[in-house]
KEROSE-534713 format. One record per residue: residue number from 1; residue in three letters; x, y, z of N, C-alpha, C, O, CB in turn. Coordinates in steps of 0.1 Angstrom, whole numbers, always signed. Atoms other than C-alpha are relative to their C-alpha. Glycine has a CB too. Layout:
N
NODE  n  res  n_X  n_Y  n_Z  ca_X  ca_Y  ca_Z  c_X  c_Y  c_Z  o_X  o_Y  o_Z  cb_X  cb_Y  cb_Z
NODE  NUM  ALA  X  Y  Z  X  Y  Z  X  Y  Z  X  Y  Z  X  Y  Z
...
REM end
This chain:
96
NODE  n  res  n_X  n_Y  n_Z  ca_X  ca_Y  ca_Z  c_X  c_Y  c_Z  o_X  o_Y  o_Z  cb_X  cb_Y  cb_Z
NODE  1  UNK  -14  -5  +2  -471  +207  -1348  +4  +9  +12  -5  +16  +17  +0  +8  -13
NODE  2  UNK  -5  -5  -11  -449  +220  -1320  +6  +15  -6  +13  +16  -17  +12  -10  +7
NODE  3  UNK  -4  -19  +5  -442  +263  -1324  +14  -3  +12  +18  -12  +20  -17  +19  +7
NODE  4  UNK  -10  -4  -12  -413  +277  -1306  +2  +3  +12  +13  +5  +18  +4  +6  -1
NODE  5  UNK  +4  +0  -14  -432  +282  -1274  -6  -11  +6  -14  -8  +14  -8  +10  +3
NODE  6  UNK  +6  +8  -2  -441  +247  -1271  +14  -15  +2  +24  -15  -4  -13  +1  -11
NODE  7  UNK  -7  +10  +3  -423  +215  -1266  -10  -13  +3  -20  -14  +11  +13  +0  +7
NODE  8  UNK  +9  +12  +1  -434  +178  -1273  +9  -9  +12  +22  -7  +12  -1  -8  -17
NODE  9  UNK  -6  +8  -11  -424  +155  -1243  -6  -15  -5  -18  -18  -3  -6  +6  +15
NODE  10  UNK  +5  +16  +1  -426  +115  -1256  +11  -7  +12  +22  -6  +18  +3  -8  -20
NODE  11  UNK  -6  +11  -12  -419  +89  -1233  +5  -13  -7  -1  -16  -17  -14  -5  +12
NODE  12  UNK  -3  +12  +7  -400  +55  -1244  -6  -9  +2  -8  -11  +14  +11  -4  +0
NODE  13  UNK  +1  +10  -4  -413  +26  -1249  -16  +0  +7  -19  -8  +14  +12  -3  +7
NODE  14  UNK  +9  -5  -4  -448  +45  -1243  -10  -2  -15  -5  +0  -26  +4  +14  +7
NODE  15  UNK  +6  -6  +13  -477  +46  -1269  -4  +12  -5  -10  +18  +4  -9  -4  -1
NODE  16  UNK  +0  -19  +6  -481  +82  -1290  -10  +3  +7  -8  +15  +11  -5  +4  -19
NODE  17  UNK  +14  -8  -11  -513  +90  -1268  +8  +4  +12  +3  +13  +18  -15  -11  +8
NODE  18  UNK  -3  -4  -11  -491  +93  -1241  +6  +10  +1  +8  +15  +12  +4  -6  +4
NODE  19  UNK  -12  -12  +2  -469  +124  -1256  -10  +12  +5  -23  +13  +5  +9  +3  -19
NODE  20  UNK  +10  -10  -8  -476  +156  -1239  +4  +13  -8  +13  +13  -16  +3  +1  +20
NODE  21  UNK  -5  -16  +12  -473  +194  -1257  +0  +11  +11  -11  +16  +14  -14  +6  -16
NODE  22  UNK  +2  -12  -10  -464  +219  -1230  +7  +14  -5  +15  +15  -15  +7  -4  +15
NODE  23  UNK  -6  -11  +3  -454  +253  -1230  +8  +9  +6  +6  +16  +16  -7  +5  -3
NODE  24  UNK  -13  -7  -6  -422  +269  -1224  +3  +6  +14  +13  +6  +21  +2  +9  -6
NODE  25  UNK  +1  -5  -13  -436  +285  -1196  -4  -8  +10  -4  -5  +22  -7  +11  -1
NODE  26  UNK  +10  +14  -8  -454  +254  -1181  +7  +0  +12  +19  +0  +12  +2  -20  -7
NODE  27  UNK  -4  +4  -19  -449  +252  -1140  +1  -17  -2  +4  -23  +8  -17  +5  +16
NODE  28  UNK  +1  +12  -4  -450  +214  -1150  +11  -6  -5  +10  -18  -4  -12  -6  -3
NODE  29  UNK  -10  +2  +4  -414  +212  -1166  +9  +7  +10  +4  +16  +16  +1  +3  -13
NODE  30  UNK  -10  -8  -8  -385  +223  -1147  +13  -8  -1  +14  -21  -1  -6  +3  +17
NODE  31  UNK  -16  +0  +1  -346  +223  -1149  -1  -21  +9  -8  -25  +18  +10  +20  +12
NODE  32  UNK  -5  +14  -1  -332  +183  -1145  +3  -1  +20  +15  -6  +19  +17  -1  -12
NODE  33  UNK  -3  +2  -23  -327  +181  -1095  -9  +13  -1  -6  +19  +9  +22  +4  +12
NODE  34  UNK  +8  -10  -8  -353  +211  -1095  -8  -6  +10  -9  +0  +21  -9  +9  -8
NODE  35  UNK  +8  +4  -11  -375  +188  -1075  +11  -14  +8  +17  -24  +4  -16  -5  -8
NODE  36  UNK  -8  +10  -11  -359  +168  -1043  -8  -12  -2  -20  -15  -5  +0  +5  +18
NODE  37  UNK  +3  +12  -2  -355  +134  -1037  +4  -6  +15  +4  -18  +18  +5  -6  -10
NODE  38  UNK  +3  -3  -16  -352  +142  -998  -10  -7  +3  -20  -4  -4  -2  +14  +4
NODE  39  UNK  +15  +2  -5  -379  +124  -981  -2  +10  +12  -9  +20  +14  -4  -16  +4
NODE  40  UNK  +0  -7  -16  -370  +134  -943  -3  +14  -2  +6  +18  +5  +15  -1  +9
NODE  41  UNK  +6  -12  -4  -384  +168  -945  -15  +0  -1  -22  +7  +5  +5  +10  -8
NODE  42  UNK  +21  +5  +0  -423  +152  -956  -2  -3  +14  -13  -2  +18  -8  -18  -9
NODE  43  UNK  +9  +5  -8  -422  +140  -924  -3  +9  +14  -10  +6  +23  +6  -14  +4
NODE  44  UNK  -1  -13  -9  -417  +174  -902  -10  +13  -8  -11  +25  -4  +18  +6  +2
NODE  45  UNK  +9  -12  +1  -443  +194  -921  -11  +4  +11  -19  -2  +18  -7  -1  -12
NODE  46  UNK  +9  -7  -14  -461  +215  -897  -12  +10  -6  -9  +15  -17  +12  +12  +13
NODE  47  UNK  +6  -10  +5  -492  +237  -902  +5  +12  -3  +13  +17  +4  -7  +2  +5
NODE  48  UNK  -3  -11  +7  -488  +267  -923  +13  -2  -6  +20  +7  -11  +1  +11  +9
NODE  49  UNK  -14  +0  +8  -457  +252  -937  -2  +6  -18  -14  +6  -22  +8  -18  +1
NODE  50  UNK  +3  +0  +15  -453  +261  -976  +4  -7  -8  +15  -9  -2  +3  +9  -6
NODE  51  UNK  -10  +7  +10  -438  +239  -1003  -9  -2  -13  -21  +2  -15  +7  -16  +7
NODE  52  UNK  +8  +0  +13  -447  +229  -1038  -7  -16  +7  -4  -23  +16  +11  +1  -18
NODE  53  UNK  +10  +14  +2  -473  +199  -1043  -4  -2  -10  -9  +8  -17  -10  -1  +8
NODE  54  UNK  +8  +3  +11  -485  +180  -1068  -13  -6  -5  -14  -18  -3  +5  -4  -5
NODE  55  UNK  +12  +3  +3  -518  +177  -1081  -4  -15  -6  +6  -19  -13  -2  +11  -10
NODE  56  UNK  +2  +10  +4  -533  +142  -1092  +0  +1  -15  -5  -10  -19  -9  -4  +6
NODE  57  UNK  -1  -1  +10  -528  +152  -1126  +19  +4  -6  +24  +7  -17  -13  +8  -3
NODE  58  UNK  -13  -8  +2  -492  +164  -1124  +0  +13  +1  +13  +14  +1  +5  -2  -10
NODE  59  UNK  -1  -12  -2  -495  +201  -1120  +2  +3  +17  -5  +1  +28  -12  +5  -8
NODE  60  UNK  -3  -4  -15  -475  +215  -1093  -6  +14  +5  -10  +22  -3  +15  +1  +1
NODE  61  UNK  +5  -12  -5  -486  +244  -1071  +6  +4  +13  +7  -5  +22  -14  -1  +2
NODE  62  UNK  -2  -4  -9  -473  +264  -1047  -9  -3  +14  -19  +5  +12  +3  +10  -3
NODE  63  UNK  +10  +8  -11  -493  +247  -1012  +6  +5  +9  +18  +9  +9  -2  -17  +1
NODE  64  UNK  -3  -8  -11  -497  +258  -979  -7  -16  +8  -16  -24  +3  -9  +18  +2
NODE  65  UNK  +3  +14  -13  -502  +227  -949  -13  +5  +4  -10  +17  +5  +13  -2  +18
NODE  66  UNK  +9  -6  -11  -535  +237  -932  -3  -11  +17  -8  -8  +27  -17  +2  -9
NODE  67  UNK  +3  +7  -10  -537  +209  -909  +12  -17  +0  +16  -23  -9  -18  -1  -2
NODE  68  UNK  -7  +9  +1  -517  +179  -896  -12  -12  +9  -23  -6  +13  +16  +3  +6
NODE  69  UNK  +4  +10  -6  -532  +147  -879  +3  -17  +0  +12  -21  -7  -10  +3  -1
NODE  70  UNK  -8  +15  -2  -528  +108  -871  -13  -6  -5  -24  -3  -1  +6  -5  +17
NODE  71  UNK  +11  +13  +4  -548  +82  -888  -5  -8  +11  +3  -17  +14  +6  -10  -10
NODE  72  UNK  +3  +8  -7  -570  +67  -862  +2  -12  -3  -1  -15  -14  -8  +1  +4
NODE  73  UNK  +3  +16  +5  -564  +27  -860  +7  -1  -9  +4  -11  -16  -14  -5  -4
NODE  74  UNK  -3  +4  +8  -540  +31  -885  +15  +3  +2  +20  +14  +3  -7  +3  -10
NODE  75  UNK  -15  -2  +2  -502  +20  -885  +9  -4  -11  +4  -11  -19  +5  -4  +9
NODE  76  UNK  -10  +4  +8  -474  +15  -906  +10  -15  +1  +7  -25  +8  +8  +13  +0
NODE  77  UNK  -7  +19  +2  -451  -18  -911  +5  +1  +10  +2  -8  +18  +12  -7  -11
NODE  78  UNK  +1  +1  -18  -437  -6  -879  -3  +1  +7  +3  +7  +16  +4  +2  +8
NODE  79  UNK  +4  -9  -13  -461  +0  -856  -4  +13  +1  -12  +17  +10  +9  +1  +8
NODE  80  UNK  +2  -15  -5  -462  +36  -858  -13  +5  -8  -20  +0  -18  +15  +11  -6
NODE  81  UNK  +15  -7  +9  -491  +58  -865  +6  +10  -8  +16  +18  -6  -14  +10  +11
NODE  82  UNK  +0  -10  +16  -495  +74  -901  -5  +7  +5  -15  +7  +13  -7  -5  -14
NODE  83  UNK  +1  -16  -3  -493  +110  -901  -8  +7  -12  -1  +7  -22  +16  +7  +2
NODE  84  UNK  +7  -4  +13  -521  +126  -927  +2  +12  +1  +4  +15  +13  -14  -3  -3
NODE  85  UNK  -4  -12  +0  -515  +161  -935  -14  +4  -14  -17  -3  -24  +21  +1  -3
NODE  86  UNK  +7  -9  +6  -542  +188  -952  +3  +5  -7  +10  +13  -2  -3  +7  +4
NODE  87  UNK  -5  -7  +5  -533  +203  -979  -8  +7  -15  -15  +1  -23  +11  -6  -1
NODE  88  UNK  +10  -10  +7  -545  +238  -998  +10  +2  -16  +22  +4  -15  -2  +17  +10
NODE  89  UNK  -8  -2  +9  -531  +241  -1032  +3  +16  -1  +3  +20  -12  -6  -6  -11
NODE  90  UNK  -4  -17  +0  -523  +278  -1027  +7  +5  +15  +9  -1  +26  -16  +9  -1
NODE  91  UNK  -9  -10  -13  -504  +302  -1002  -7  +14  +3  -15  +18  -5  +17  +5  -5
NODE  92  UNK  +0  -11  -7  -508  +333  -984  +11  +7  -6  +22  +4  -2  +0  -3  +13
NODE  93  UNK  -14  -8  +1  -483  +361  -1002  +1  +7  +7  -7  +15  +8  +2  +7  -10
NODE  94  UNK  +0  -10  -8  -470  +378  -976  +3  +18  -4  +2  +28  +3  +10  -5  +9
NODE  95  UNK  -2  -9  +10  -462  +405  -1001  -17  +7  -6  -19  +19  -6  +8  -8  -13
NODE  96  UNK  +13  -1  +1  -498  +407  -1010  -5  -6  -16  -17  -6  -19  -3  +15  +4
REM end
């Protein structure tokens, strides 16, 4: 049963195992364009950049770049070398 600090999230056309129960406060819901659909800024992250990222389970986290680099031996449909990027699921607060 869903309380008033909880909501049931079903998907259509999905089987009942798939419904999820989060909580109001969940980092893993957010307001309808909170997350971009921008790509061109993935492709200028630089070390120490910050942005959110998401976890292989869906849970987002505020992430910090630690490192960029090029996939040896490895290109993309044009030719170009794939760019792999490091990434810490946490930040530095400059606030502390």
């Amino acid at each position: 049963m869903v309380d008033s600090q909880n909501i049931l999230v079903a998907f259509l056309r999905c089987p009942k195992n798939s419904q999820r129960e989060f909580s109001i406060f969940s980092s893993e819901i957010a307001p309808f364009g909170a997350y971009t659909d921008d790509w061109a800024w993935r492709f200028d992250i630089k070390e120490d950049n910050i942005f959110d990222c998401s976890d292989d389970y869906g849970t987002w986290y505020r992430s910090t770049c630690l490192k960029t680099d090029v996939l040896p031996n490895e290109t993309d449909i044009d030719g170009l070398p794939i760019q792999s990027i490091t990434v810490a699921f946490r930040y530095a607060d400059p606030s502390g």
